[in-house]
C-alpha positions as CSV (number, residue, x, y, z in Angstrom):
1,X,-5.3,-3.7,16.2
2,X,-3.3,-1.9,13.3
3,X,-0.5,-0.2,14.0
4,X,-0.2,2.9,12.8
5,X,1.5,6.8,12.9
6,X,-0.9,9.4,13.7
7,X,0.1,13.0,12.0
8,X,-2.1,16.3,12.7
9,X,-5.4,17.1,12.5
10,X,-8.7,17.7,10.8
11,X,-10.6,15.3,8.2
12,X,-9.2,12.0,8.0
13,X,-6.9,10.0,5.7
14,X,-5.8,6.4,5.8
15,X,-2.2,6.2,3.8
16,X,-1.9,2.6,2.9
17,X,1.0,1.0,1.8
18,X,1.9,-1.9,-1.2
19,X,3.3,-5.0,-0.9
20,X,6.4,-6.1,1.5
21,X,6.1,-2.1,2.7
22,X,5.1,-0.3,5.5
23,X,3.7,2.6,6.9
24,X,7.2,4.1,7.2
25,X,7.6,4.3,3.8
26,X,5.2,7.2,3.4
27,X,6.3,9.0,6.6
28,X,7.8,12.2,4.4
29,X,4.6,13.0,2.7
30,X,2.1,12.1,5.5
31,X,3.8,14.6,7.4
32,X,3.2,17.3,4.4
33,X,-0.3,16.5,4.0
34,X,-0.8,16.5,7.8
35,X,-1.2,20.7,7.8
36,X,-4.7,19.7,6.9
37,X,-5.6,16.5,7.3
38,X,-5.8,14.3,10.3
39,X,-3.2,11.6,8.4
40,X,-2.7,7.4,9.4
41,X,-0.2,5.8,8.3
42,X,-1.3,2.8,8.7
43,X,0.8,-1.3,8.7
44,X,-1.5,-3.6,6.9
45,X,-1.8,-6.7,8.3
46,X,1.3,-9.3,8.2
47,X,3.6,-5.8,7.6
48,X,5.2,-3.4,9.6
49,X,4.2,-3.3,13.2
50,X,0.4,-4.6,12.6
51,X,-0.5,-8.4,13.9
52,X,0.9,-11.6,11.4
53,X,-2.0,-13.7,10.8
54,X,-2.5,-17.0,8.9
55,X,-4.5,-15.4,7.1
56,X,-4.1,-12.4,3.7
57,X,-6.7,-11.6,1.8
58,X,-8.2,-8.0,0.8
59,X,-11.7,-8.6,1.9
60,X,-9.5,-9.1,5.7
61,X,-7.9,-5.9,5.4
62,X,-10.6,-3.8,4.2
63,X,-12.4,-5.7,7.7
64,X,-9.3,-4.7,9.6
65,X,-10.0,-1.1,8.7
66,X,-13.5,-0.9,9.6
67,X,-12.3,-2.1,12.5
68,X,-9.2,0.5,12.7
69,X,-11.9,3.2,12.2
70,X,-13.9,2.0,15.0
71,X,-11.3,1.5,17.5
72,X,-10.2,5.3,16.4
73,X,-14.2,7.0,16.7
74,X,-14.3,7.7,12.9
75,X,-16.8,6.9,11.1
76,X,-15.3,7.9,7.6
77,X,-12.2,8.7,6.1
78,X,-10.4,9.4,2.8
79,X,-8.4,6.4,1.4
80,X,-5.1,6.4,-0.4
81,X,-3.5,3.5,-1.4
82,X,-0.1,2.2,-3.3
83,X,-0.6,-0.9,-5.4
84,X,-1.9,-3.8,-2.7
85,X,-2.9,-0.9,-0.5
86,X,-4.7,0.4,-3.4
87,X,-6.2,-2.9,-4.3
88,X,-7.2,-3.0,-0.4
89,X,-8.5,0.4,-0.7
90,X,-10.8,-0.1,-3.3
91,X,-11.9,-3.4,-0.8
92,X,-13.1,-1.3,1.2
93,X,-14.8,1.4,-0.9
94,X,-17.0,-1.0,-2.0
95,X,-17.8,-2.7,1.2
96,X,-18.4,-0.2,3.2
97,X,-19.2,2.9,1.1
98,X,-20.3,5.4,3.7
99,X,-17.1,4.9,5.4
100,X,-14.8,5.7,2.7
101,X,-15.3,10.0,1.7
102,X,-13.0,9.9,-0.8
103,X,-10.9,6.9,-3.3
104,X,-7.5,7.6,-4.6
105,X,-5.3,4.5,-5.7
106,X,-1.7,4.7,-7.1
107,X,-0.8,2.2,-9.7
108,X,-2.9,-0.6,-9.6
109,X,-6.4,-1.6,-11.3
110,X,-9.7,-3.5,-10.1
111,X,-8.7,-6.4,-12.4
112,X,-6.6,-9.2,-11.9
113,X,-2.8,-9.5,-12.1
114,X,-0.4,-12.2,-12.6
115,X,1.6,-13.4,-9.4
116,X,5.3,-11.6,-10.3
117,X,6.7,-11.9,-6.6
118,X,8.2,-15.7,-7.2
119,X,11.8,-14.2,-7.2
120,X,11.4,-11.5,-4.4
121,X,10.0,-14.2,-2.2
122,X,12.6,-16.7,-3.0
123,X,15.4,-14.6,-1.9
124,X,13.8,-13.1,0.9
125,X,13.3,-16.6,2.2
126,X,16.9,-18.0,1.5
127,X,18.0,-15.0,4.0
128,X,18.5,-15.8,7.5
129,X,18.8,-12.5,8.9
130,X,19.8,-14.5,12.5
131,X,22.5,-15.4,11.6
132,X,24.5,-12.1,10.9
133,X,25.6,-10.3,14.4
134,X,25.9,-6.8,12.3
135,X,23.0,-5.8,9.8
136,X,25.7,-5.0,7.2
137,X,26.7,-8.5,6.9
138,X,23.0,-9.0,5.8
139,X,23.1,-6.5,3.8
140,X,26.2,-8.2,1.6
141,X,24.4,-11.4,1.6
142,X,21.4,-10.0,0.2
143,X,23.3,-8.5,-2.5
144,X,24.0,-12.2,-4.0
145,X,20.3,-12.1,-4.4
146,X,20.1,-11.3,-8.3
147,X,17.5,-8.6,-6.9
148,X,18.6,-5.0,-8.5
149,X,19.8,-2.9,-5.8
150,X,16.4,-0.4,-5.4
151,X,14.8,-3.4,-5.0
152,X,17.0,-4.6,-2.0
153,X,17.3,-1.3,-0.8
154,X,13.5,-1.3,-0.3
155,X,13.1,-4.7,1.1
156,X,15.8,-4.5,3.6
157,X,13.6,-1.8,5.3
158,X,11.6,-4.7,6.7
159,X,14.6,-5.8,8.7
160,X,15.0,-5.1,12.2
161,X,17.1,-6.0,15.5
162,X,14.6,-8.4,17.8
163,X,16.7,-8.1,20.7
164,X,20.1,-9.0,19.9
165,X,18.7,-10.8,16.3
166,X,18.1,-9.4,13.3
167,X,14.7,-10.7,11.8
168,X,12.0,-9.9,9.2
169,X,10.0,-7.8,10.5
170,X,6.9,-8.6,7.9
171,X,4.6,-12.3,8.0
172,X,7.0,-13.7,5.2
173,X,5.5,-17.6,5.3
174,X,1.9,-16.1,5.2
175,X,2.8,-13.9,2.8
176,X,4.1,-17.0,0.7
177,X,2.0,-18.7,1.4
178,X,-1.2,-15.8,0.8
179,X,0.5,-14.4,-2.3
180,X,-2.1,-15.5,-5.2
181,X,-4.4,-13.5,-3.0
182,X,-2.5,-10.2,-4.0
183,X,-3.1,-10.6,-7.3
184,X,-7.2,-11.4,-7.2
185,X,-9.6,-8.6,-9.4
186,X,-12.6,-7.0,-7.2
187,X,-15.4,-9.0,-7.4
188,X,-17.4,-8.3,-10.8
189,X,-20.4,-6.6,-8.7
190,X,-18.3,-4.5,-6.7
191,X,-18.9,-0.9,-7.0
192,X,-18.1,2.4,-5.1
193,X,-20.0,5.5,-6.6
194,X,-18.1,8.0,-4.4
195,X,-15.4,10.3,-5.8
196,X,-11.9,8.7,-7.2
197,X,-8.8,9.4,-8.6
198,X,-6.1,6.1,-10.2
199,X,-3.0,7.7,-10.8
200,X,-0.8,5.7,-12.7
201,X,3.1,6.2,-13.6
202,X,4.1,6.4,-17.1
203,X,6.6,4.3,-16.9
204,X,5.0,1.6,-14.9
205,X,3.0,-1.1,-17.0
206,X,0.4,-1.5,-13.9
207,X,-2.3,0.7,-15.4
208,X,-2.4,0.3,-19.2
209,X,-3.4,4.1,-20.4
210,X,-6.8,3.1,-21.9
211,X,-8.1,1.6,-19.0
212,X,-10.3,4.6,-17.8
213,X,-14.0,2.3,-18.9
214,X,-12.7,-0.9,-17.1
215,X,-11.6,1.4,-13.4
216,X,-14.6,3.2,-14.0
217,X,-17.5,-0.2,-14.3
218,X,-16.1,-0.5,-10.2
219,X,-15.9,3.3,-10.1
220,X,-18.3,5.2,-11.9
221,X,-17.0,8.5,-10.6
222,X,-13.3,7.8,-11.0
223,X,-10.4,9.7,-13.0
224,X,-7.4,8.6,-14.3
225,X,-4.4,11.0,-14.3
226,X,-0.8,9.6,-15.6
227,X,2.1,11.3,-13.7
228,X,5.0,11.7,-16.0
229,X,8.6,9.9,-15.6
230,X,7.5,8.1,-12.8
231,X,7.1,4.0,-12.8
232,X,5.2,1.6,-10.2
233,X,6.8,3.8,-7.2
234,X,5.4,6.5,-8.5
235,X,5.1,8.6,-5.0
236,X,9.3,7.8,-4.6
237,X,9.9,9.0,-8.3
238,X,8.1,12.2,-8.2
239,X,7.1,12.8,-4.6
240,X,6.4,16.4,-5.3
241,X,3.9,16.0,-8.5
242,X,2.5,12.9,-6.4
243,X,2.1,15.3,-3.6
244,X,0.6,18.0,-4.8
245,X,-2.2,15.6,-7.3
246,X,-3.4,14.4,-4.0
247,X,-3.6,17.7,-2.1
248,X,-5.7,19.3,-5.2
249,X,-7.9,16.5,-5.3
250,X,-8.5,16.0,-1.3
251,X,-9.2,19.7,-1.8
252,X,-11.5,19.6,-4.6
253,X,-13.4,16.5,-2.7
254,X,-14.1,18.9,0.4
């Protein structure tokens, strides 16, 4: 079963996270939205707390959500995701409409992408986090890592003490393994007619601005809205804008 964080109540919606995150990562504005909505924050699979499988692909997380919503006595919810959790998001939209009320997806398209995650893997992998006794020692190893430091920062989120040994939290060998899958386009026939918003940051080169005909052959009812000086994190660079874009279109929806 997913694990997830369960904040407040009333209609439902599923906060889904990108790559190499978690559900933690969104903890700030879940909590926000949560004066009126029943929020999940919810650990894809292979991340956070959720189950490691051998296993990554978006067709098995949008399965492990139907799954989530069963387990949980829902029978629909709204669905926001961030990059892979948006590309999982729109997964499930299409294969199981009715269960999905509303679609909103934050910096990535329906269409294939290029595998970019070579050098994040690489030094992920050539860390040991067992063999550092304090997780600052880690933390100074990882900084030989050529990675820029947000970058690092954000990664080293995934590390945590497994009894007296530090350890990556996430699947990282299926992940490795899995990553191609990341990067795979919605099937051509895949559509979800239901109400959508992309939201891409200006300064992030996931959602070229012309795009709006190609998201909206998957999602006829979709909009695209570009939130200003913000880049691929766009909910970290302008949480506030980011908050409020979702609130008015939750709102709008019900």
């Amino acid at each position: 079963m997913l694990h997830s964080t369960v904040h407040g109540q009333g209609p439902a919606l599923f906060v889904l996270h990108g790559l190499f995150g978690s559900a933690d990562n969104w903890s700030s504005l879940g909590k926000r939205w949560a004066t009126e909505f029943q929020v999940h924050l919810i650990d894809l699979r292979n991340h956070g707390r959720s189950p490691h499988f051998l296993t990554h692909s978006y067709s098995e997380m949008a399965q492990d959500l139907l799954d989530y919503m069963g387990q949980h006595a829902l029978s629909s919810a709204h669905i926001l995701g961030h990059s892979m959790g948006g590309k999982a998001a729109m997964t499930l939209a299409c294969m199981a409409p009715n269960s999905v009320r509303s679609l909103l997806v934050a910096d990535i398209g329906p269409w294939a992408y290029p595998m970019h995650h070579a050098s994040i893997l690489l030094a992920m992998q050539q860390l040991n986090p067992a063999q550092f006794s304090q997780r600052k020692d880690a933390e100074a190893a990882f900084a030989s890592s050529g990675l820029d430091a947000g970058t690092r920062l954000f990664l080293l989120k995934n590390l945590y003490w497994e009894g007296s040994t530090l350890a990556w939290r996430l699947n990282l060998d299926t992940l490795a393994k899995n990553i191609e899958q990341v990067g795979k386009p919605l099937p051509s026939e895949a559509q979800f007619k239901g109400p959508a918003l992309f939201v891409r940051g200006e300064l992030s080169s996931y959602i070229p601005m012309d795009s709006e005909p190609l998201i909206q052959a998957h999602f006829p009812q979709a909009k695209l809205q570009t939130l200003r000086a913000a880049g691929h994190w766009l909910h970290a660079d302008q949480p506030e804008a980011f908050y409020t874009l979702v609130l008015d279109f939750l709102n709008g929806v019900e």
